[in-house]
C-alpha positions as CSV (number, residue, x, y, z in Angstrom):
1,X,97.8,16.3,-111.5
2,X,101.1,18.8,-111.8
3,X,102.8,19.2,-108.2
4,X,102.9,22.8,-107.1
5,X,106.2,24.4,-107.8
6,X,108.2,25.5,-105.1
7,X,107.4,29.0,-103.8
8,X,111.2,30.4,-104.8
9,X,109.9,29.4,-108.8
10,X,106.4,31.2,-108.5
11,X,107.9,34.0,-107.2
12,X,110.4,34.1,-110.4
13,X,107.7,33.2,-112.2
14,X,104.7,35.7,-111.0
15,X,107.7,38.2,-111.1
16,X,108.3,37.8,-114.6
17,X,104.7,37.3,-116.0
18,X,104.1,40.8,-113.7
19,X,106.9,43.1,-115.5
20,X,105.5,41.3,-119.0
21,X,102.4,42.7,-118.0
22,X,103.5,45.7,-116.5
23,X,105.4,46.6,-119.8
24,X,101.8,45.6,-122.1
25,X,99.2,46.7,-120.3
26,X,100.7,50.0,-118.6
27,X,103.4,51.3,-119.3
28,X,104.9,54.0,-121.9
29,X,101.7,54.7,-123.9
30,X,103.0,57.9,-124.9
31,X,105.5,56.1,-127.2
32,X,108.7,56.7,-125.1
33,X,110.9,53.6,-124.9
34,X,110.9,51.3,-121.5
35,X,114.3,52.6,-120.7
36,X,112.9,56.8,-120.6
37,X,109.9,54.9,-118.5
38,X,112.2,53.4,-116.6
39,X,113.9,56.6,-116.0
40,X,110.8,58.6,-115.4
41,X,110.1,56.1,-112.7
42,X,113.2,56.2,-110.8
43,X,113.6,59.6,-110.6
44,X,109.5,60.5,-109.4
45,X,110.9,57.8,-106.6
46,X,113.7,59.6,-105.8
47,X,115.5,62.6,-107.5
48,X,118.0,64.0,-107.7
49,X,119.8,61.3,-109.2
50,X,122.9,60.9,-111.5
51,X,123.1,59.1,-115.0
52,X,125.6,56.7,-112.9
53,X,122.8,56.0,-110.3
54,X,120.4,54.9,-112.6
55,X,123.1,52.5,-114.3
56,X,123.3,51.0,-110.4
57,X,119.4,51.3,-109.8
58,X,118.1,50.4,-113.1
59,X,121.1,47.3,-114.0
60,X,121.0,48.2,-117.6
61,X,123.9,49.7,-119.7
62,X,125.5,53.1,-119.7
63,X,125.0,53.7,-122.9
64,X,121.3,53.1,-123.1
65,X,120.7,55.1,-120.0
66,X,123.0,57.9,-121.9
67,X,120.9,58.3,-124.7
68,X,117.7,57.6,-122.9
69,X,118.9,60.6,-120.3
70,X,119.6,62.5,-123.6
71,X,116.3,62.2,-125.3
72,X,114.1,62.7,-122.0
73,X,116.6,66.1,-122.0
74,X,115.6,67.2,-125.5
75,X,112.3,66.4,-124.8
76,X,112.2,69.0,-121.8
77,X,111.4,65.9,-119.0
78,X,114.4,66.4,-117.4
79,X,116.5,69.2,-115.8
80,X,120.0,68.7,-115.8
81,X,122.1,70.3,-112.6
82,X,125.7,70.4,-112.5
83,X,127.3,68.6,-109.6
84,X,128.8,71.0,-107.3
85,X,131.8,68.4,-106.5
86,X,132.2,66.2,-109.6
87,X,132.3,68.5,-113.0
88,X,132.1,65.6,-114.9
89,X,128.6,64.8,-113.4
90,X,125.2,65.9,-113.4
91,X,122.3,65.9,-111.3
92,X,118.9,64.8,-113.3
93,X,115.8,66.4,-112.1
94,X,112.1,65.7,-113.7
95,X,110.9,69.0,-115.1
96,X,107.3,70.0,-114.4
97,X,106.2,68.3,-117.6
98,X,108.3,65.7,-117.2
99,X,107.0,65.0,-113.6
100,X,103.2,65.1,-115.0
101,X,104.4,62.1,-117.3
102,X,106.0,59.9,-114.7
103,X,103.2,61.1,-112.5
104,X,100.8,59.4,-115.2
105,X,102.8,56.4,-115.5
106,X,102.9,55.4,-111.8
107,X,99.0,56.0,-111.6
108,X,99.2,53.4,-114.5
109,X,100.9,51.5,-113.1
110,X,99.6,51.6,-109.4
111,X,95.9,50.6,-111.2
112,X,97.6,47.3,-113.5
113,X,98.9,46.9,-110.3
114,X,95.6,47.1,-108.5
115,X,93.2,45.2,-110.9
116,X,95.4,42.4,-110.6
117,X,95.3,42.3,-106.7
118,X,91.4,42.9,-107.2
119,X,91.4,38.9,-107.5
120,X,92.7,38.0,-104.0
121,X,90.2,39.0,-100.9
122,X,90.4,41.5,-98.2
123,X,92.7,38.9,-95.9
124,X,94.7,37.6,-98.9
125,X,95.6,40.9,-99.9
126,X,96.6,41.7,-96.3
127,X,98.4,38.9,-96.0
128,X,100.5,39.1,-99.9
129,X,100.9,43.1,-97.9
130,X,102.7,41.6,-94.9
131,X,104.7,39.2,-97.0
132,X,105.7,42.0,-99.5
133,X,107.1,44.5,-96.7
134,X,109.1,41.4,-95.6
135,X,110.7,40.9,-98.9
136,X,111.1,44.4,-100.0
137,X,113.3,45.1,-97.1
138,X,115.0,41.9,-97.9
139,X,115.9,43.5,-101.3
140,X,116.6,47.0,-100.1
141,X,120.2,47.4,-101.2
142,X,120.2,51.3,-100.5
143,X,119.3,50.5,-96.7
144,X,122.8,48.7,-96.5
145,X,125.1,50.9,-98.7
146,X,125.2,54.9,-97.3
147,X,126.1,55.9,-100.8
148,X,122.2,56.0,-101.9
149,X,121.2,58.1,-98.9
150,X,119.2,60.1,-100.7
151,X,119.5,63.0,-97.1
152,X,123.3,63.6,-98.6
153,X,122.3,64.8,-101.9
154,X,121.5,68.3,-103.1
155,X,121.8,69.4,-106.7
């Protein structure tokens, strides 16, 4: 009989089988790339937000966010704002249509998301709750750092 792994490696791993399964089953059915999901996500979560902010939020290049930001502009999901103290900047804001699409995603998401935790029972999933509040302030990086306060933005 295998030994069970060690809890840090079935976190990695149930973390990395979930966004595999996250990216099949749910997301970006309209055709859009995981980067504009990505995108879409962030900015339902919390707009306004710069192209820079989503290179620190999301980890991925500049340059794909750039022409991710772009596209999601020509496609009329995002308002861009200019930045009343850096002109070099811009606030991004989900249009109306664009909100209805990252709306769509997250309810996609939020049932994946649910039909998995559909195997555990009603104290398993309280208890996976608990545990998740406990590590999701553990990897809040925007509770520590005053810059993502999201009360000193206004586009």
């Amino acid at each position: 009989m295998k030994p069970t792994p060690p809890t840090a490696e079935l976190l990695r791993d149930m973390v990395r089988l979930y966004v595999q399964s996250q990216r099949s089953s749910a997301a970006c059915h309209d055709g859009r790339s995981t980067v504009q999901c990505h995108i879409l996500s962030e900015l339902l979560r919390s707009e306004p937000l710069t192209q820079q902010d989503l290179v620190e939020r999301l980890g991925l290049d500049k340059g794909w966010i750039s022409r991710a930001v772009e596209a999601l502009v020509a496609d009329g999901a995002i308002d861009k704002r200019q930045h009343q103290d850096d002109r070099r900047s811009a606030w991004l804001l989900l249009s109306e249509a664009g909100r209805a699409r990252a709306s769509a995603l997250n309810l996609r998401l939020n049932q994946h998301a649910g039909s998995l935790l559909s195997a555990l029972d009603d104290q398993q999933q309280a208890d996976l709750h608990a545990s998740l509040l406990v590590l999701l302030q553990a990897l809040q990086p925007a509770a520590a750092n005053p810059c993502h306060n999201k009360g000193e933005r206004t586009p």
